[in-house]
N, C-alpha and C positions, 0 to 999 in steps of 0.2 A: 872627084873625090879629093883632088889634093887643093884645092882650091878652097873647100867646106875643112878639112884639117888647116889648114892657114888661117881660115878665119874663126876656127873656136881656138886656137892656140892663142891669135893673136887680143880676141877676147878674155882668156883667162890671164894673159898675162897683164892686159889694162887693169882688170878688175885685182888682180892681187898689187900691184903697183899704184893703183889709188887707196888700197887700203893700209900699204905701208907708208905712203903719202901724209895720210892723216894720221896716222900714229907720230909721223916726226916733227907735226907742224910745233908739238909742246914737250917740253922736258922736265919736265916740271919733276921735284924731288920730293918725293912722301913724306908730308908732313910738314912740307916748309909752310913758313906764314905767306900768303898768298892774295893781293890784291886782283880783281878782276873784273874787267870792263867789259861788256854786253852790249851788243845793239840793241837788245829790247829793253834795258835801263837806266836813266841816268846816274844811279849810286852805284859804285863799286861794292862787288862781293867779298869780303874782307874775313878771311880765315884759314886754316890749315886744310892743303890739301890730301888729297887722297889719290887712293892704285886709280889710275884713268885709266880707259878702256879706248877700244878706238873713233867713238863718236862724245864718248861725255868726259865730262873733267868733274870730281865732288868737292865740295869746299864743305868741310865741318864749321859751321857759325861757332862761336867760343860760347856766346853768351847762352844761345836758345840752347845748344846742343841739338841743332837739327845738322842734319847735310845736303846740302843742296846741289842737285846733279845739274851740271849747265852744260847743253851743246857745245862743242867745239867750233864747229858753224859759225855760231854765235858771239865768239870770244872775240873784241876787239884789242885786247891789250891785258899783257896778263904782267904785274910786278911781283917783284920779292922782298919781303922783309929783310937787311941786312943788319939794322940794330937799332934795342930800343930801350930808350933811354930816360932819364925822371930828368927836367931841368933842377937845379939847385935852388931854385927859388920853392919849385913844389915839393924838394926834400924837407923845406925845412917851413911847410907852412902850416904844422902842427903847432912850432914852437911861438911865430911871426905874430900869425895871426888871432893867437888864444892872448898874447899880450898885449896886442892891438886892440880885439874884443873886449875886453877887459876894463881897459882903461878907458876906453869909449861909454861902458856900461854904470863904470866909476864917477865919471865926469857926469853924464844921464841922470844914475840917480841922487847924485847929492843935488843937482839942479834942481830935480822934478820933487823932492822931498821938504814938505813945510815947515819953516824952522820950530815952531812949537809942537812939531810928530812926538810921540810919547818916549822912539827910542833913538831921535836925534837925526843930525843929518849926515851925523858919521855911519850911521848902520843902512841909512839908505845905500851912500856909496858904497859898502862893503856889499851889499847886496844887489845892489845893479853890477857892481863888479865879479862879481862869483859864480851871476846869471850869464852874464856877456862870456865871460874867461869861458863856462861851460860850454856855449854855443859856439865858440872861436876856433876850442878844438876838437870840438866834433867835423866842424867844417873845415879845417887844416886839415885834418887826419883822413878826410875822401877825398880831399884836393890832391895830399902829395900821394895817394892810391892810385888816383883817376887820371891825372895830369902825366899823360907818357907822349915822348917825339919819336915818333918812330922814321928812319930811314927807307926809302924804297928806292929798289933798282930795277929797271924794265927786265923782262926778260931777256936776254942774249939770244937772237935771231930773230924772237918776237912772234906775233902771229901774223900773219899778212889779212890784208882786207880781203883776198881772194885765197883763202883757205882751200887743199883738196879738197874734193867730196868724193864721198865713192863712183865711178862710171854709172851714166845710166842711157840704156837704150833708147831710142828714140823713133818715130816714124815721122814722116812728111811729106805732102804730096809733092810730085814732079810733073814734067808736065806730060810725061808716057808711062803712067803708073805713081810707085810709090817706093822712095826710097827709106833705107833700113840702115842706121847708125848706131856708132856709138860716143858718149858726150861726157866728157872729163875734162873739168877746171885744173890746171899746174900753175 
């Protein structure tokens, strides 16, 4: 009898110390920006996390607005967003680039316009110029949107390759019967 209480004590106590295991391999803070690395993928999982539980970790995607539940198991490397930032060149390439375009469009069409055109080869380039300026800042204007340097910091302690799992019992033969275990990765 005391031998069978030894060994379900000492079974509940594996079993709740691998499930506190996997809860601390991540600390991850609700809501931070969140890079995440996968052995079943080569692109990283890039978005705000969510409440983990003790098997999965969510990353809200920004764009699709899906969330994606990803094993912990699974997790090879988890980073963090620490800041994110527009270069100076993409702040200002509303302004750069629509006068870049522009003059390019200017030069274009007084080029491509034939001198005896009915309204001359000044209106071409006002008009290849108005076209180009047009197009210069629209395509500024999604550049200095879209163009951000974002910072990343690993996680502090990290995941390990050999992640807890929860315990799990095992049987195997021996060579006078069959022996009964139990099996947890630390």
């Amino acid at each position: 009898m005391r031998r069978t209480m030894l060994l379900l004590s000492g079974v509940a106590l594996a079993v709740s110390v691998g499930r506190t295991l996997v809860a601390q391999t991540l600390s991850v803070p609700r809501g931070a920006r969140v890079r995440v690395v996968t052995t079943d993928s080569k692109t990283p999982v890039i978005g705000a996390a969510g409440s983990m539980t003790e098997t999965m970790m969510p990353v809200a995607i920004h764009r699709s607005r899906d969330t994606t539940w990803i094993p912990i198991q699974k997790i090879t490397q988890v980073d963090i967003s620490t800041a994110r930032t527009r270069p100076m060149w993409s702040k200002t390439a509303p302004l750069w680039l629509t006068a870049t375009a522009a003059a390019a469009g200017a030069a274009i069409g007084h080029a491509t316009t034939p001198s005896d055109d009915l309204l001359g080869k000044e209106f071409g380039a006002f008009a290849g110029g108005l076209l180009g300026g047009l197009v210069g800042a629209v395509a500024g204007t999604v550049i200095a949107f879209e163009v951000v340097h974002e910072t990343w910091e690993p996680l502090v302690g990290g995941v390990s390759q050999r992640s807890s799992t929860t315990p799990a019992l095992y049987v195997a033969p021996r060579r006078s019967g069959l022996a009964v275990g139990l099996r947890a990765t630390f």
